[in-house]
FIDRENKE-870744 format. One line per field, with one value per residue: residue in one letter; x, y, z of N, C-alpha, C, CB in turn. Coordinates in nm, 2 decimals, decimal comma. Each point is the difference from the previous one (the first is absolute). Glycine has a CB too. Layout:
N
fiba = c(a ...) $
n_X = c(X ...) $
n_Y = c(Y ...) $
n_Z = c(Z ...) $
ca_X = c(X ...) $
ca_Y = c(Y ...) $
ca_Z = c(Z ...) $
c_X = c(X ...) $
c_Y = c(Y ...) $
c_Z = c(Z ...) $
cb_X = c(X ...) $
cb_Y = c(Y ...) $
cb_Z = c(Z ...) $
END
This chain:
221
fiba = c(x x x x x x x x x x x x x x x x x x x x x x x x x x x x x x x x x x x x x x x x x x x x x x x x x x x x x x x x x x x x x x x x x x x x x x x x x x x x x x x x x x x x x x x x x x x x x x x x x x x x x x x x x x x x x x x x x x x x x x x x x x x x x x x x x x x x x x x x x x x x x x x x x x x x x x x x x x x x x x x x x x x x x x x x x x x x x x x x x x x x x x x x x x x x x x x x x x x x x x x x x x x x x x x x x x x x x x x x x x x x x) $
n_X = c(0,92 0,25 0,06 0,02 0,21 -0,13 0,33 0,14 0,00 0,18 -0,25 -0,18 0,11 0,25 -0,21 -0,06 0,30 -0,02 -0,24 -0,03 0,25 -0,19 -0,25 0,22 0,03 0,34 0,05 -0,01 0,13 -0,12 0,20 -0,25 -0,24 0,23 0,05 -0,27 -0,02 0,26 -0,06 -0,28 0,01 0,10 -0,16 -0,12 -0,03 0,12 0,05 -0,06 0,28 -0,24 0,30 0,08 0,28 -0,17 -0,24 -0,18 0,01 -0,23 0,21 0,15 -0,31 -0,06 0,25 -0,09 -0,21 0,04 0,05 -0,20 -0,23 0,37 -0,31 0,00 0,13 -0,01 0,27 -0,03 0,19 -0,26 -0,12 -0,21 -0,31 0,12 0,25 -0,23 -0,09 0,26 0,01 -0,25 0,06 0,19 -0,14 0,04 -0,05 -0,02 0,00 0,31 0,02 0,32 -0,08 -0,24 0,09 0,23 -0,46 -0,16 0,11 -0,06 -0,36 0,02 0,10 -0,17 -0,26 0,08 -0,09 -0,25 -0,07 0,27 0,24 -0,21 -0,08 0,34 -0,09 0,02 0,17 -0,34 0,27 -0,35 -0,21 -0,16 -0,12 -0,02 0,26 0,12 0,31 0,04 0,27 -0,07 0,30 -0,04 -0,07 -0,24 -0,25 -0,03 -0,30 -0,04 0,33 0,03 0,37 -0,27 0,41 -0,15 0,12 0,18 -0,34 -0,20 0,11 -0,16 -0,29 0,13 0,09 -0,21 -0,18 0,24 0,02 -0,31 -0,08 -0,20 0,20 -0,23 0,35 -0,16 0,05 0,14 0,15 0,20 0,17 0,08 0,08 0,09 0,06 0,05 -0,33 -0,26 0,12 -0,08 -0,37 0,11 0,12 -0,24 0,24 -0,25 0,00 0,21 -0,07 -0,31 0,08 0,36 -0,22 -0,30 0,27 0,18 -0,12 -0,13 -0,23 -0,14 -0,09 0,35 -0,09 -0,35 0,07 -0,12 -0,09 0,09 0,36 0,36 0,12 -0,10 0,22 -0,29 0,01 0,26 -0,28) $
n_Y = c(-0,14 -0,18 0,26 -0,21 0,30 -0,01 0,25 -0,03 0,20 -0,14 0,13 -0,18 -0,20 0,17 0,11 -0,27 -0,21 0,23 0,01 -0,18 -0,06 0,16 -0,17 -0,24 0,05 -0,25 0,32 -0,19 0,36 -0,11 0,27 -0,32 0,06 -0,33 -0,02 0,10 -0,43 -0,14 0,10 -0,05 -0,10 0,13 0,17 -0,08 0,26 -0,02 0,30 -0,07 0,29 0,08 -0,06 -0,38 0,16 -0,30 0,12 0,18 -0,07 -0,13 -0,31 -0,04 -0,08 -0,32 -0,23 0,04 0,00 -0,30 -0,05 0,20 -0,01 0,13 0,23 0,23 0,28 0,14 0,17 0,17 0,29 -0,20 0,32 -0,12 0,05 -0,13 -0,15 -0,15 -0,31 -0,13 -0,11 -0,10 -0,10 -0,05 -0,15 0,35 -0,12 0,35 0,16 0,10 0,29 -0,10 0,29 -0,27 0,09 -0,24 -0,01 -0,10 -0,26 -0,15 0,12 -0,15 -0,31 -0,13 -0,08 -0,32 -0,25 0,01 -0,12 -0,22 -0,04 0,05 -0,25 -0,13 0,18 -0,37 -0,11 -0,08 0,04 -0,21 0,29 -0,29 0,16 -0,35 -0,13 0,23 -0,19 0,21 -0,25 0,22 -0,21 -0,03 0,31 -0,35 0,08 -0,33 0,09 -0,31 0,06 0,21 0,22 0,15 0,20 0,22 0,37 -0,05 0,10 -0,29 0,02 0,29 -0,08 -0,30 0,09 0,30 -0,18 -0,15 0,19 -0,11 -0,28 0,30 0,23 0,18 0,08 0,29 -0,04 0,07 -0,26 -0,03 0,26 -0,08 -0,21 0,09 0,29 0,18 0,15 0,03 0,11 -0,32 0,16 0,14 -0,26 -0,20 -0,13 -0,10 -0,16 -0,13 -0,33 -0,16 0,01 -0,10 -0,10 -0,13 -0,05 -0,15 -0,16 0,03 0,19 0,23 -0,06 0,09 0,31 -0,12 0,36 -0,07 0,21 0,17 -0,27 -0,03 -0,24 -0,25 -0,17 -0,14 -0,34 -0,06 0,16) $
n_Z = c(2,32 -0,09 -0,07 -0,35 0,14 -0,38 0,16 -0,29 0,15 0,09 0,23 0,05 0,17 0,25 0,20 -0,08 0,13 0,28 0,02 -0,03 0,37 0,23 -0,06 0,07 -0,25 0,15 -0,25 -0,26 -0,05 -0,31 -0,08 -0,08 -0,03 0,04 0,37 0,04 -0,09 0,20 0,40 0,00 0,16 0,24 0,02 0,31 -0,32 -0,33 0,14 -0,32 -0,15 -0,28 -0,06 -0,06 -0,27 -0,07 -0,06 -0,06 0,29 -0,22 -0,05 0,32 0,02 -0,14 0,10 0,23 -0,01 -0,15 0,22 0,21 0,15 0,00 0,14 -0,33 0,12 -0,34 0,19 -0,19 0,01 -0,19 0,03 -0,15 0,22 -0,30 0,19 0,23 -0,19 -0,02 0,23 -0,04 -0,17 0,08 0,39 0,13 0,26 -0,15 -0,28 0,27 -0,19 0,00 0,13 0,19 0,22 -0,02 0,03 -0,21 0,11 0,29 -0,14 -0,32 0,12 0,18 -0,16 -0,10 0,25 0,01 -0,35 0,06 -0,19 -0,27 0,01 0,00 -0,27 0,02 -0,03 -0,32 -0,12 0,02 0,10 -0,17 -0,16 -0,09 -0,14 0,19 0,09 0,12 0,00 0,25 -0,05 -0,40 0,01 -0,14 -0,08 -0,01 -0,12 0,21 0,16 -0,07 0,30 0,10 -0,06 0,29 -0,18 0,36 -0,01 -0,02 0,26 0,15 -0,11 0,06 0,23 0,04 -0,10 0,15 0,33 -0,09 -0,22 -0,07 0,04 -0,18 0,00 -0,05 -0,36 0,39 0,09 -0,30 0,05 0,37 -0,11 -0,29 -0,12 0,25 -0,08 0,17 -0,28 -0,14 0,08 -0,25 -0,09 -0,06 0,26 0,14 -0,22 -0,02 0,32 0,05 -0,26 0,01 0,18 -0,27 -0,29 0,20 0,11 -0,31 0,27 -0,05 0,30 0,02 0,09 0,24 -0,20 0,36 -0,27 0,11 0,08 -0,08 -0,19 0,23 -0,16 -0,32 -0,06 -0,12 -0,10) $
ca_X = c(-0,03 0,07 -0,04 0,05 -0,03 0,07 0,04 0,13 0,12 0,12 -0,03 -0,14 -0,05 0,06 -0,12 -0,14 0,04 0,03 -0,13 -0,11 0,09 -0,03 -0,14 -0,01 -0,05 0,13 0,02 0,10 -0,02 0,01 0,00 -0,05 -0,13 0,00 0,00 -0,11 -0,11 0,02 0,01 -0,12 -0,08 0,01 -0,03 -0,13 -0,08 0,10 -0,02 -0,01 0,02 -0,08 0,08 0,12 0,06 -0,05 -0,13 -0,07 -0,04 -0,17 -0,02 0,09 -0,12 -0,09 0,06 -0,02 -0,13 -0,01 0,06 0,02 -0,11 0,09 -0,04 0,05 -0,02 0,05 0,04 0,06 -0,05 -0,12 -0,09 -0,11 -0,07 -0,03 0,09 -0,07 -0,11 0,05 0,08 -0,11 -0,06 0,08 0,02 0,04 -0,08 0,03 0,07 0,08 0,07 0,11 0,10 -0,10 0,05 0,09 -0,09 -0,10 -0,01 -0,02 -0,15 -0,04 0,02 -0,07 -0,15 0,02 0,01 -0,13 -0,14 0,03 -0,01 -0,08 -0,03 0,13 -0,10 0,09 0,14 -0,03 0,01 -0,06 -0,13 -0,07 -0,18 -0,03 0,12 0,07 0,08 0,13 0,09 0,05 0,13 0,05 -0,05 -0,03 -0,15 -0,01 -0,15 -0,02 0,15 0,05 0,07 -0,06 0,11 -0,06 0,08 0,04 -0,08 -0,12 -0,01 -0,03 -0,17 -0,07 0,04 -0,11 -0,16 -0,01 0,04 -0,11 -0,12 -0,13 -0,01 -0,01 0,11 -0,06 0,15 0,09 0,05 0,09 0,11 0,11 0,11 0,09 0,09 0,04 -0,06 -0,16 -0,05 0,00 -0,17 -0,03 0,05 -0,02 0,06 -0,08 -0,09 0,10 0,05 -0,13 -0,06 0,16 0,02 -0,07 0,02 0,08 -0,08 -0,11 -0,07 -0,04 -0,08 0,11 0,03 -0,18 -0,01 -0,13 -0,01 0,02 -0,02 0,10 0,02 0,04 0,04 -0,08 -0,02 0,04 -0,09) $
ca_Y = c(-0,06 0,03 0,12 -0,02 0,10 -0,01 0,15 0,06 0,07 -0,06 0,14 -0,03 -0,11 0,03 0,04 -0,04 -0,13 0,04 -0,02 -0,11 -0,05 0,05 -0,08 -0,14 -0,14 -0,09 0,03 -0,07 0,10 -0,06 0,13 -0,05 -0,04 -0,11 -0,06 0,08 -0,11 -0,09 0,04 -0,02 -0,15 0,08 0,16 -0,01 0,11 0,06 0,15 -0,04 0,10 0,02 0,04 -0,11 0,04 -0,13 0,02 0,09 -0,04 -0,03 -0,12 -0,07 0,01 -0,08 -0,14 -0,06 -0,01 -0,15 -0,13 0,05 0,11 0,06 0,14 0,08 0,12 0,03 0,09 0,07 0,15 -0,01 0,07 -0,01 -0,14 -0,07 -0,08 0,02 -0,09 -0,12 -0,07 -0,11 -0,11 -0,13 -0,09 0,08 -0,02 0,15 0,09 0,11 0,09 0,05 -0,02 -0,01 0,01 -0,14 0,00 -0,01 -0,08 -0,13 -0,03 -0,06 -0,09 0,01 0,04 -0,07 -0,09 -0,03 -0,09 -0,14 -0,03 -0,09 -0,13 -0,05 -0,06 -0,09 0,04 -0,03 0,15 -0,03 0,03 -0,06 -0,01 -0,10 -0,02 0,12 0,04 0,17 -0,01 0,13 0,07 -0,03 0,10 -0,07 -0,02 -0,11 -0,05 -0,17 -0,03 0,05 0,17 0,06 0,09 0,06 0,12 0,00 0,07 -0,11 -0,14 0,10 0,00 -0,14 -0,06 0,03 -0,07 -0,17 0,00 0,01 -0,07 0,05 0,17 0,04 0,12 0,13 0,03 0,08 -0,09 -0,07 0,08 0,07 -0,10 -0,04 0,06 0,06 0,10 -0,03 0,11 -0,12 -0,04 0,07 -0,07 -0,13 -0,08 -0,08 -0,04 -0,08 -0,10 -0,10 -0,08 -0,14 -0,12 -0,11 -0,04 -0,10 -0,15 -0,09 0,00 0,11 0,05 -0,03 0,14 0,04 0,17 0,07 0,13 0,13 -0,06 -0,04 -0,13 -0,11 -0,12 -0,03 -0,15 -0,03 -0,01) $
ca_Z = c(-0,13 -0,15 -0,09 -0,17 -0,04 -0,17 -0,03 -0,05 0,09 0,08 0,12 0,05 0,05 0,10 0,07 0,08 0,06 0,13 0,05 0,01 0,09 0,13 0,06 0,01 -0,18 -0,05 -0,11 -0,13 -0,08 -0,18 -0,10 -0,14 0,01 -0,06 0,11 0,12 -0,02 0,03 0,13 0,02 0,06 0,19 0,01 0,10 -0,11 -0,11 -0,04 -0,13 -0,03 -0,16 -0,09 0,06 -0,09 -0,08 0,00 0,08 0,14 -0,02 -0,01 0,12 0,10 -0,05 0,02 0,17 0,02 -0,02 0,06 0,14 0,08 0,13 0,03 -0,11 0,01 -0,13 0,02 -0,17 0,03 -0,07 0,06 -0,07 0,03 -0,08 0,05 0,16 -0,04 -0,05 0,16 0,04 -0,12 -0,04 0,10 0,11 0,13 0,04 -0,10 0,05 -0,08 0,05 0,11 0,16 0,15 0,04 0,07 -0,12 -0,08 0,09 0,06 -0,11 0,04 0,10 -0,04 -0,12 0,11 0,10 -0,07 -0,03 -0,13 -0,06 -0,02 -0,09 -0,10 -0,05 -0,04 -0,13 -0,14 -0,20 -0,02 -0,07 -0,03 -0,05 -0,09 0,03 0,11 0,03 0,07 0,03 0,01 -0,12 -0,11 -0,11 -0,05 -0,12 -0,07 -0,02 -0,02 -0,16 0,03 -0,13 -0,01 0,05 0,04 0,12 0,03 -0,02 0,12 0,13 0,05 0,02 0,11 0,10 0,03 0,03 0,17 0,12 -0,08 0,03 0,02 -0,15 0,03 -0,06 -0,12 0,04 0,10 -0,11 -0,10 0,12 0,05 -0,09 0,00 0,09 -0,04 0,00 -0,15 -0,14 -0,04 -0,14 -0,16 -0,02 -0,02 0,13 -0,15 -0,13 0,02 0,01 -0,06 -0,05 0,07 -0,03 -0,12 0,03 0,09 -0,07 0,04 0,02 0,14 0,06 0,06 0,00 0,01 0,06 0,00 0,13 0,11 0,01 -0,07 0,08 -0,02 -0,01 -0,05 -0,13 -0,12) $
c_X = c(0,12 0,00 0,13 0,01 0,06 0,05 0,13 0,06 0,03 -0,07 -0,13 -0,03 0,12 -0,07 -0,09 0,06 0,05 -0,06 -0,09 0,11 -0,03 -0,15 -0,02 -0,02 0,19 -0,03 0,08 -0,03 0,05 0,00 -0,05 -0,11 0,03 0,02 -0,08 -0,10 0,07 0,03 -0,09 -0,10 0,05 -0,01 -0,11 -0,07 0,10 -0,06 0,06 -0,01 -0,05 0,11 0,11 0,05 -0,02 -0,13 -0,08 -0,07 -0,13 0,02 0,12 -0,11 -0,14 0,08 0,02 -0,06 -0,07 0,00 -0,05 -0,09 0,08 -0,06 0,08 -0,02 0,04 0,04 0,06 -0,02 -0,09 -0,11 -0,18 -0,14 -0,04 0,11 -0,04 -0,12 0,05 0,07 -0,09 -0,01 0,06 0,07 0,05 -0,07 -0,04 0,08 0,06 0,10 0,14 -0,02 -0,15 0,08 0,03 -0,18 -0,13 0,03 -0,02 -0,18 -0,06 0,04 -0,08 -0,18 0,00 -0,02 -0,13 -0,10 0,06 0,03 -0,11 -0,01 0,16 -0,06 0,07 0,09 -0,05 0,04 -0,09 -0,13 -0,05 -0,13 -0,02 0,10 0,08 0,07 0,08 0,06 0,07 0,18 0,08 -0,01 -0,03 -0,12 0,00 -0,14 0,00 0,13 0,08 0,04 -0,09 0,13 -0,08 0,13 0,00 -0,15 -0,15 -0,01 -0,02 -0,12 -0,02 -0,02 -0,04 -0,13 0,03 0,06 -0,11 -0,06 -0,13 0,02 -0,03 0,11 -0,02 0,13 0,10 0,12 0,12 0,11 0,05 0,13 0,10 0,07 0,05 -0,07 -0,14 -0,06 -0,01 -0,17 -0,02 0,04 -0,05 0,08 -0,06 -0,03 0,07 0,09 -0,11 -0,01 0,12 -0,01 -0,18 0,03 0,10 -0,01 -0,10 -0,11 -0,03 -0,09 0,11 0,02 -0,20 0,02 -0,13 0,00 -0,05 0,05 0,18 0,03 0,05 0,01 -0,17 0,00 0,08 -0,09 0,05) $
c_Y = c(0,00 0,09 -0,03 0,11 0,06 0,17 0,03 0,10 -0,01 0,10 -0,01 -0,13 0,01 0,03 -0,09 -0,13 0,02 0,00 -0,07 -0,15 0,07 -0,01 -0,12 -0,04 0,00 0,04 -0,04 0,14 -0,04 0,13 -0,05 -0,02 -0,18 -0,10 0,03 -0,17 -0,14 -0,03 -0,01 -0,06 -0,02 0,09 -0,06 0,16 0,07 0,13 -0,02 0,17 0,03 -0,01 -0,09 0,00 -0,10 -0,04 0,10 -0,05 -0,03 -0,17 -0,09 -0,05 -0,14 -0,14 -0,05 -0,02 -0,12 -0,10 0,03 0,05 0,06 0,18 0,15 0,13 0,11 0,12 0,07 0,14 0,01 0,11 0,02 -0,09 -0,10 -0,11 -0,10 -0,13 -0,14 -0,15 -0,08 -0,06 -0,08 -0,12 0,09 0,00 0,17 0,07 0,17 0,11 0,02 0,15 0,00 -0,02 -0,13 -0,04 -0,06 -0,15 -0,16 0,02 -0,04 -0,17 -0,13 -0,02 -0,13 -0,16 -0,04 -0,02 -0,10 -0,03 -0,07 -0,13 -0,05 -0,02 -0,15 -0,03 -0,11 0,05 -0,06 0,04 -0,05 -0,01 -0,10 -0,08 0,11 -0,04 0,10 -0,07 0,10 -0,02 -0,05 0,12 -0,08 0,00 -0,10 -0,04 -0,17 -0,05 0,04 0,20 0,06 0,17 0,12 0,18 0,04 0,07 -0,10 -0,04 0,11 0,01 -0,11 -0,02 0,09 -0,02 -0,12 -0,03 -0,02 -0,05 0,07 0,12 0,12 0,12 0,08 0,03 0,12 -0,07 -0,08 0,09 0,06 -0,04 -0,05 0,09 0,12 0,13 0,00 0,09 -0,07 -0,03 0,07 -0,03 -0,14 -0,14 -0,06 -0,13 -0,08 -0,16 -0,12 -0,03 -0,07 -0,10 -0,12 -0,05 -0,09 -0,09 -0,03 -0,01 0,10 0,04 0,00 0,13 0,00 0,16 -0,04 0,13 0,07 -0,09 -0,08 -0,17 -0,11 -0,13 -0,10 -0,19 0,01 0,02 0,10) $
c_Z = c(-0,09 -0,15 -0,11 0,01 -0,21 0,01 -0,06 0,02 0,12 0,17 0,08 0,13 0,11 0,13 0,00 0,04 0,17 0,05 0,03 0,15 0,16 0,04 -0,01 -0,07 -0,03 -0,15 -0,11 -0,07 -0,17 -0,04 -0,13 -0,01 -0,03 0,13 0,12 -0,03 0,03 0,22 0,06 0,15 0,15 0,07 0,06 -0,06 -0,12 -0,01 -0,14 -0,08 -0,19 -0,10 0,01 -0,16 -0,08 -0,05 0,01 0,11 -0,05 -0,06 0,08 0,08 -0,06 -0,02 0,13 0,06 -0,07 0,07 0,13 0,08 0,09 -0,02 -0,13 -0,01 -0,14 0,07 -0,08 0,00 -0,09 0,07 -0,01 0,05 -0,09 0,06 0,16 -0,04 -0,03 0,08 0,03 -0,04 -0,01 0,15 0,09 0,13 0,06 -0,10 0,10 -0,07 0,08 -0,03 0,14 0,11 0,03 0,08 -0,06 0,00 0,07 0,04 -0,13 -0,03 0,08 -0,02 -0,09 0,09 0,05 -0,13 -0,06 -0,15 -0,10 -0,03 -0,06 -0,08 -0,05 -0,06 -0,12 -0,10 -0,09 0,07 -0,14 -0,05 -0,13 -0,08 0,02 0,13 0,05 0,11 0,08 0,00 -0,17 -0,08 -0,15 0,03 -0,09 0,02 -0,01 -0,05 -0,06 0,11 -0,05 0,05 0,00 0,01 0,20 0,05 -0,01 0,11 0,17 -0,02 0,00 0,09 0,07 0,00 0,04 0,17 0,07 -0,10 0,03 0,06 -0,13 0,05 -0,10 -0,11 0,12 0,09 -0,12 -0,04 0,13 0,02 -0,12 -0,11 0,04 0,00 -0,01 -0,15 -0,15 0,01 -0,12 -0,11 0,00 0,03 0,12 -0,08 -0,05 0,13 0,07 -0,08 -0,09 0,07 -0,03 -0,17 0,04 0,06 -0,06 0,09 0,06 0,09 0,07 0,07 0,01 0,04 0,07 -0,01 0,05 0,15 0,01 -0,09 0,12 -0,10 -0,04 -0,03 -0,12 -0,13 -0,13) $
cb_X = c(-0,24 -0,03 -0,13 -0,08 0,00 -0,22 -0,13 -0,06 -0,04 0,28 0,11 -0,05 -0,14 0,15 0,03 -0,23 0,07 0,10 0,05 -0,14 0,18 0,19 -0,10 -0,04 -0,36 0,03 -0,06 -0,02 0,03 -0,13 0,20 0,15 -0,14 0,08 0,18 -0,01 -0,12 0,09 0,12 0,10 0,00 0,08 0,09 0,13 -0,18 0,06 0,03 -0,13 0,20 -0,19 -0,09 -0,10 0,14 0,14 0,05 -0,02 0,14 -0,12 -0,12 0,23 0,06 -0,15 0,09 0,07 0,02 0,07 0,23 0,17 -0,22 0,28 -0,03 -0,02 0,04 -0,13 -0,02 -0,08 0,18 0,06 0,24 0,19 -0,07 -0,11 0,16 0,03 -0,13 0,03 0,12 -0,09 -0,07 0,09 0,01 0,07 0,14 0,00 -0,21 -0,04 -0,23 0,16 0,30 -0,18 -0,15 0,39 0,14 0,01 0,14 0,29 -0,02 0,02 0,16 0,24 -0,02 0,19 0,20 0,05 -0,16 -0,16 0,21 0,01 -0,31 0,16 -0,10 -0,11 0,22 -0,14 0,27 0,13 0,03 0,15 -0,06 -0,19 -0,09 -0,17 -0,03 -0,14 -0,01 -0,25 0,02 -0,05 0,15 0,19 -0,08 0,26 -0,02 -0,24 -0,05 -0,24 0,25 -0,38 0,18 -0,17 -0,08 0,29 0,18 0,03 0,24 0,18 -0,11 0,07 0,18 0,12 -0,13 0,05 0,18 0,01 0,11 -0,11 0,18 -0,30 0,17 -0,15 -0,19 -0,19 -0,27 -0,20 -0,11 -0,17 -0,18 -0,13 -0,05 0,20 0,18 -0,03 0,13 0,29 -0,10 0,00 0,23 -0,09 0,20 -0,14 -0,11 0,11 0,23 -0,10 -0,24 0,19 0,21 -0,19 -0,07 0,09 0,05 0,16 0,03 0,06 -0,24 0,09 0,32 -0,16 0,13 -0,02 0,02 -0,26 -0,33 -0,04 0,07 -0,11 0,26 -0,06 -0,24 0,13 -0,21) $
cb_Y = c(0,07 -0,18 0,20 -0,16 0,00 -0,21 0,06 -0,09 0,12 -0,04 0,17 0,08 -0,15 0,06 0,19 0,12 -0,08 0,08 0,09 0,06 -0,05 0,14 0,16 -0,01 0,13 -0,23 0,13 -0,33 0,17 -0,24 0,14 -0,08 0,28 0,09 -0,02 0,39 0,13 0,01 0,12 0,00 -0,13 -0,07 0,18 -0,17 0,08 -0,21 0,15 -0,29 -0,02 0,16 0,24 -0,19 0,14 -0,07 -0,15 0,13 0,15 0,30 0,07 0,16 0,33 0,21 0,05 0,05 0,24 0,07 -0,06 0,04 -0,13 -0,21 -0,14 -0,18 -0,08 -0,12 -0,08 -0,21 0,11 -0,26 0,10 0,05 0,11 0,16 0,20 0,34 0,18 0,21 0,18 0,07 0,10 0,20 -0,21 0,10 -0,27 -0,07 -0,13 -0,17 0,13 -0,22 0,18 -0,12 0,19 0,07 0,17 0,24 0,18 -0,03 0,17 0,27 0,17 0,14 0,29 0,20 0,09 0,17 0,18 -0,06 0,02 0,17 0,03 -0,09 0,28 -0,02 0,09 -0,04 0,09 -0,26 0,20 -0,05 0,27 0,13 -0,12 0,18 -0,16 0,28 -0,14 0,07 -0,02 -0,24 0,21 -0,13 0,24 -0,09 0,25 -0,01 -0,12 -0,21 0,00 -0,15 -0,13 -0,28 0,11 0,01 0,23 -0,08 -0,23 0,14 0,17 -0,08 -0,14 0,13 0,10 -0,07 0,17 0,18 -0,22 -0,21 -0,07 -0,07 -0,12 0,10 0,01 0,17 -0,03 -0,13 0,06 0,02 -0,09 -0,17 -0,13 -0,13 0,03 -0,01 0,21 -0,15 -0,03 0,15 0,13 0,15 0,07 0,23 0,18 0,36 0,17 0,06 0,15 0,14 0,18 0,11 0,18 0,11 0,05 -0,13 -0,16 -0,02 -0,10 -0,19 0,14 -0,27 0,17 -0,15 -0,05 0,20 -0,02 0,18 0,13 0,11 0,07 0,29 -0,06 -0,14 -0,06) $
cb_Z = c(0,02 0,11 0,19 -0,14 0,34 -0,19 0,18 -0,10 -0,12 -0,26 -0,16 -0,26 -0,22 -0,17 -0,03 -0,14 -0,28 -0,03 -0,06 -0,39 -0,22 -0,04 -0,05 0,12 -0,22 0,19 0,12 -0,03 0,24 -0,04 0,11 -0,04 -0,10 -0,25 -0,10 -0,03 -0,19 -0,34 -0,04 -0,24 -0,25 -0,01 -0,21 0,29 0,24 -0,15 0,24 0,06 0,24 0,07 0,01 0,24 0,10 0,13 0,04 -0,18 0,17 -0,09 -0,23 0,01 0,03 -0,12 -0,19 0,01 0,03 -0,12 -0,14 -0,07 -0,02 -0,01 0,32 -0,10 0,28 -0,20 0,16 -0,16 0,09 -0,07 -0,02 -0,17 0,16 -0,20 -0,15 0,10 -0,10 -0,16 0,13 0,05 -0,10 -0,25 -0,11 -0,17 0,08 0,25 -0,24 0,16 -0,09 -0,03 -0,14 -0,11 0,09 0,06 0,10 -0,16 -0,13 0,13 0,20 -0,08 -0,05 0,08 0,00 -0,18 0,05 0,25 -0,06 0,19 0,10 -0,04 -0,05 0,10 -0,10 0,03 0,23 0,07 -0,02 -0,19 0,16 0,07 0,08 0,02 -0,15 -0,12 -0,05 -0,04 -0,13 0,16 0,34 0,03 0,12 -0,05 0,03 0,00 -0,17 -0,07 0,03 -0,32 -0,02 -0,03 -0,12 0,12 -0,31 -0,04 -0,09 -0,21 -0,17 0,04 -0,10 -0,11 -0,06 0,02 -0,17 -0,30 0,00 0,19 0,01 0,03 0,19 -0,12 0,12 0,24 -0,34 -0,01 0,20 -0,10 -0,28 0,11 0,19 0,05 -0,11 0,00 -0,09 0,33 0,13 0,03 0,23 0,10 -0,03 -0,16 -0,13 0,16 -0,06 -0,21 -0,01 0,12 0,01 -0,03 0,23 0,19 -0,14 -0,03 0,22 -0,12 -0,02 -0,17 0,00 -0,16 -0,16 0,10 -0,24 0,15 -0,11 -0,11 -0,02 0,23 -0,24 0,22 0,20 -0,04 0,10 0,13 0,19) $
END
């Protein structure tokens, strides 16, 4: 196979490109996340390192998972199973701790392979609910044509309800992803920015709350 291997240490990715060469995969190696998204696209699989010096590996992971369904292992010395969750979520096929076995790592591989890859999601970035447009890759929003001037954090929850139209997504699941902390359910910024993002677009079913339950992408009413 074509193995993306994303890793910035030099030493590291040395061993494992060795490794992965003596089992036959054809190895590109990136210490960027910026040229890990642009490489991608020829990769038959990507190991994918967290701690990248341009990006963080999670939101490397979720931009890629936009465009790609190329198979995906995360190999990192993250430990935390909060970090382990995050992986999943955000499109990891597998989440592997450092330091591990060269062995581990080709049967996890291997494993990953045989159930196959996921569907391709589309390569639609706009999403439209009624006069509401989001522009995931633009990161824009506009009401019956008209911008509407969105903080970074506003637009990140948008464009996770609007990746998946009708899915309902849990506050814990929200303040995980967005702001890198589940333990934030006990404060209000959840609260306070739903309810910016319906003052500002002017359409207030747009974020729909399901109580004890979560929020989803809703109508323009």
């Amino acid at each position: 196979m074509r193995v993306l291997l994303v890793e910035d240490d030099d030493r590291l990715a040395s061993a494992l490109t060795t490794a992965l060469a003596r089992h036959g995969h054809q190895v590109t190696r990136s210490g960027l996340a910026v040229d890990a998204l642009r490489l991608a696209g020829g990769a038959d699989f990507v190991l994918l390192d967290l701690g990248l010096p341009d990006m963080d590996g999670l939101d490397a992971l979720r931009r890629l998972r936009r465009v790609s369904a190329v198979p995906l292992i995360v190999v990192t010395a993250r430990t935390e199973e909060r970090e382990v969750l995050r992986g999943l979520r955000s499109g990891a096929d597998d989440y592997l701790v450092k330091p591990f076995r060269t062995v581990e790592l080709m049967a996890r591989m291997e494993a990953v392979v045989r159930r196959g890859t996921r569907p391709r999601p589309p390569r639609d970035d706009v999403v439209c609910v009624g006069d509401v447009r989001i522009d995931l890759e633009c990161r824009q929003v506009a009401v019956a044509g008209e911008p509407v001037a969105l903080t970074r954090r506003e637009f990140d929850l948008l464009a996770m309800l609007a990746r998946e139209p009708g899915v309902v997504r849990g506050r814990e699941e929200i303040l995980d992803e967005i702001w890198g902390d589940p333990l934030l359910s006990a404060s209000r910024s959840l609260d306070v920015h739903v309810s910016n993002l319906r003052a500002k677009t002017g359409r207030p079913g747009l974020v729909e709350t399901l109580r004890g339950t979560g929020y989803r992408l809703g109508s323009t009413a």
